[in-house]
N, C-alpha and C positions, 0 to 999 in steps of 0.2 A: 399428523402431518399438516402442516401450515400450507394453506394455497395463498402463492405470491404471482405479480405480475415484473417481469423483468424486462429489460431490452435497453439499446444501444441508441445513442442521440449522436447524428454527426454534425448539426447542422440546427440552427434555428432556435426555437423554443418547445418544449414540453410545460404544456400545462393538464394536470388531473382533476378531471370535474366531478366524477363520481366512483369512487372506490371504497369498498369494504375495506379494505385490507392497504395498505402499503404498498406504493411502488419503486422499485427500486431501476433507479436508470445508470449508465456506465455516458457518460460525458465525451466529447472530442478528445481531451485533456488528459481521458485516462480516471478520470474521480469516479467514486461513486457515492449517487448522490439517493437517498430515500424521502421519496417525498408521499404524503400526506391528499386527503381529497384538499382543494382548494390551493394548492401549492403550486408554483412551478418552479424549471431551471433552464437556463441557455444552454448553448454548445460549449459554453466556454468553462461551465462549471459555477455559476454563479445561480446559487438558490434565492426564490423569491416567495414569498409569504401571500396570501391574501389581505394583509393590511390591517386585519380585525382587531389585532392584539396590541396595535400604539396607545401608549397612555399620552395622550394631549396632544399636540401638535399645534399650529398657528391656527387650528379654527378656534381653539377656548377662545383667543382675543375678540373675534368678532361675536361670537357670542358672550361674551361679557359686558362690549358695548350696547348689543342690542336690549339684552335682558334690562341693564344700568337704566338706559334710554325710557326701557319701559317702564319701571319703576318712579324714575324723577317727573316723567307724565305722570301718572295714577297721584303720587302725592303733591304735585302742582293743584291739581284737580281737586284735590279731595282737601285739601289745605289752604290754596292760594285763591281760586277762586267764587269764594264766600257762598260757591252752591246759588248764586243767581243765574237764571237762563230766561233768555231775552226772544222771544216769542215774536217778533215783529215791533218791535215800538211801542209807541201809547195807543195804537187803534182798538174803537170797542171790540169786545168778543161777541156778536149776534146771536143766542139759540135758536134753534128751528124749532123746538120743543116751546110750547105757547102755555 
């Protein structure tokens, strides 16, 4: 015998934050909708996901720039500027050490 949880939605949202098992909801609309931990759905019958499962979306681009960004610094640096570092100017180095 499968324990399930069931029930009727007139109004709003259902979202399931912790479930073993599957819930299965009956919509305004008449549908029936099974949803999952991490899942919800409106009154109107419209199921919605946790979002976890997108392949790409608009943030690859900004991290492409950044990563790019990060990259053309390190080989500037590491190619362009011939490895000198300018310490203050021509002034002597004094040691305390005698």
């Amino acid at each position: 015998m499968t324990k399930s949880i069931s029930g009727d939605l007139a109004s709003g949202k259902l979202s399931v934050i912790g479930a073993a098992n599957s819930v299965i909801v009956k919509t305004a609309v008449g549908q029936m909708v099974k949803l999952n931990a991490g899942e919800s759905v409106t009154a109107s019958g419209k199921a919605k996901d946790d979002d976890d499962d997108h392949n790409g979306g608009a943030a690859w681009g900004v991290w492409a720039v950044v990563f790019g960004g990060a990259a053309a610094v390190i080989l500037w640096a590491t190619f362009g500027a011939d490895n000198r570092v300018a310490l203050g100017g021509d002034a002597s180095t004094v040691s305390p050490v005698r």
